[in-house]
N, C-alpha and C positions, 0 to 999 in steps of 0.2 A: 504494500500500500504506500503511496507516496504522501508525501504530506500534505498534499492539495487536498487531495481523498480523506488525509485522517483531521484534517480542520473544517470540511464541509459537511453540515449536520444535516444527517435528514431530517425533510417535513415528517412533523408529526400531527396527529388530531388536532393536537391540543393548540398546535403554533397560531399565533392570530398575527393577521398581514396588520401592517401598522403604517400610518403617514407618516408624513415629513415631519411631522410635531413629536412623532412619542406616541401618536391617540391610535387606541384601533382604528382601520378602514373604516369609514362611513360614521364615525362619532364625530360629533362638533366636542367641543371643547366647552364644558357647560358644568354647573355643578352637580356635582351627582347625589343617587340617594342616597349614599351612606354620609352625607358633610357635613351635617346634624349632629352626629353621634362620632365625628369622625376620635373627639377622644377616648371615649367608653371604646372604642375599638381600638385604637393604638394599645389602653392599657390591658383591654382582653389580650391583644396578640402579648405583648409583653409576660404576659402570665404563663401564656401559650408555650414562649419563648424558654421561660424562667424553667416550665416541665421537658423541656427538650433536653436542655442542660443539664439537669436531675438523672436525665435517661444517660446520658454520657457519664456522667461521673461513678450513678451505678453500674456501669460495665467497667469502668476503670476500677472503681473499689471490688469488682467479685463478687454483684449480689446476687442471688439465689434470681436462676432463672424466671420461676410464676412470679417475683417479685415485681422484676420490669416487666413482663408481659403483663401484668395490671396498671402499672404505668402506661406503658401504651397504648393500653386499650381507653385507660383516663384522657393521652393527650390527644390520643386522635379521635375521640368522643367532642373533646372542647373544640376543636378545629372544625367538626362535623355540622356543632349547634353553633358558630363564626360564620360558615357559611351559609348556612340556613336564614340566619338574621341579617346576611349581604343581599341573598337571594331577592329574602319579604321585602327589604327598602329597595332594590331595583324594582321589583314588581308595580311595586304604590308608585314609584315616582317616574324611576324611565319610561316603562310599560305603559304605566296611564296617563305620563303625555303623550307619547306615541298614539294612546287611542283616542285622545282629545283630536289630535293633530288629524288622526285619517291618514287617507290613501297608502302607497305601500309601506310607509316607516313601519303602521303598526305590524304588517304584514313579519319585516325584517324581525322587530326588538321580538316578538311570541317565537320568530324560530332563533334565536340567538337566546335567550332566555331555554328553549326546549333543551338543545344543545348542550347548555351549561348544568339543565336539571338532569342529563344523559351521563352528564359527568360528575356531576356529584354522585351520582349511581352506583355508579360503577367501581368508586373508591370503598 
C-alpha cells in the first residue's frame, strides 16, 4: 500500500459532505436546537467525559472485568439519553421550522432526522 492509499479514508455512512464554512451541505448557519441548553450539555458531556476516564484508569489499575463492563454499560447509557435529548430539541426546533417553512426542506430535515434515528439504532 502506498501512502497515498494508506492516508485516503474511505467514505463511510456516517461521513456528512460539509461547505466551505464547516456547516453540513444544505444547513444555513443559524442557531440550533440544542443553544438553549447549550450549557446543561457541555456539563453532561463533561461528566460523560469525566466516566471515560474512570474506564481508562480502571484498566490501568487491574479492575475486575464485570467491574468496567458496568461502567460501560453506565457511560454508554448517558451518551445514549445525550442523544436522545439532541434528537427531541432538533425535532421541536429544526424539524418544525422546516414544517412551518414547506416545500422540500421539510421533505430533507424528516429524512436526515430518519437517518440519524437509523443511527442511533444501530449503536
Amino acid at each position: 500500500m502506498t501512502t497515498t492509499e494508506a492516508g485516503a479514508a474511505a467514505p463511510s455512512e456516517n461521513t456528512v459532505e460539509q461547505n466551505a464554512g464547516g456547516e453540513p451541505a444544505g444547513h444555513e448557519h443559524a442557531t440550533h436546537g440544542y443553544h438553549k441548553q447549550k450549557d446543561e450539555h457541555l456539563k453532561r458531556l463533561r461528566r460523560i467525559e469525566g466516566q471515560i476516564r474512570g474506564l481508562q484508569r480502571m484498566v490501568d489499575e487491574d479492575v475486575y472485568c464485570i467491574d468496567i463492563l458496568t461502567q460501560v454499560s453506565a457511560s454508554t447509557k448517558a451518551l445514549q439519553s445525550f442523544a436522545l435529548q439532541l434528537l427531541e430539541e432538533h425535532l421541536r426546533h429544526c424539524v418544525a421550522d422546516a414544517a412551518v417553512k414547506g416545500g422540500s426542506e421539510i421533505d430533507a430535515k424528516v429524512e436526515e432526522a430518519t437517518k440519524a434515528i437509523g443511527r442511533l439504532l444501530r449503536t
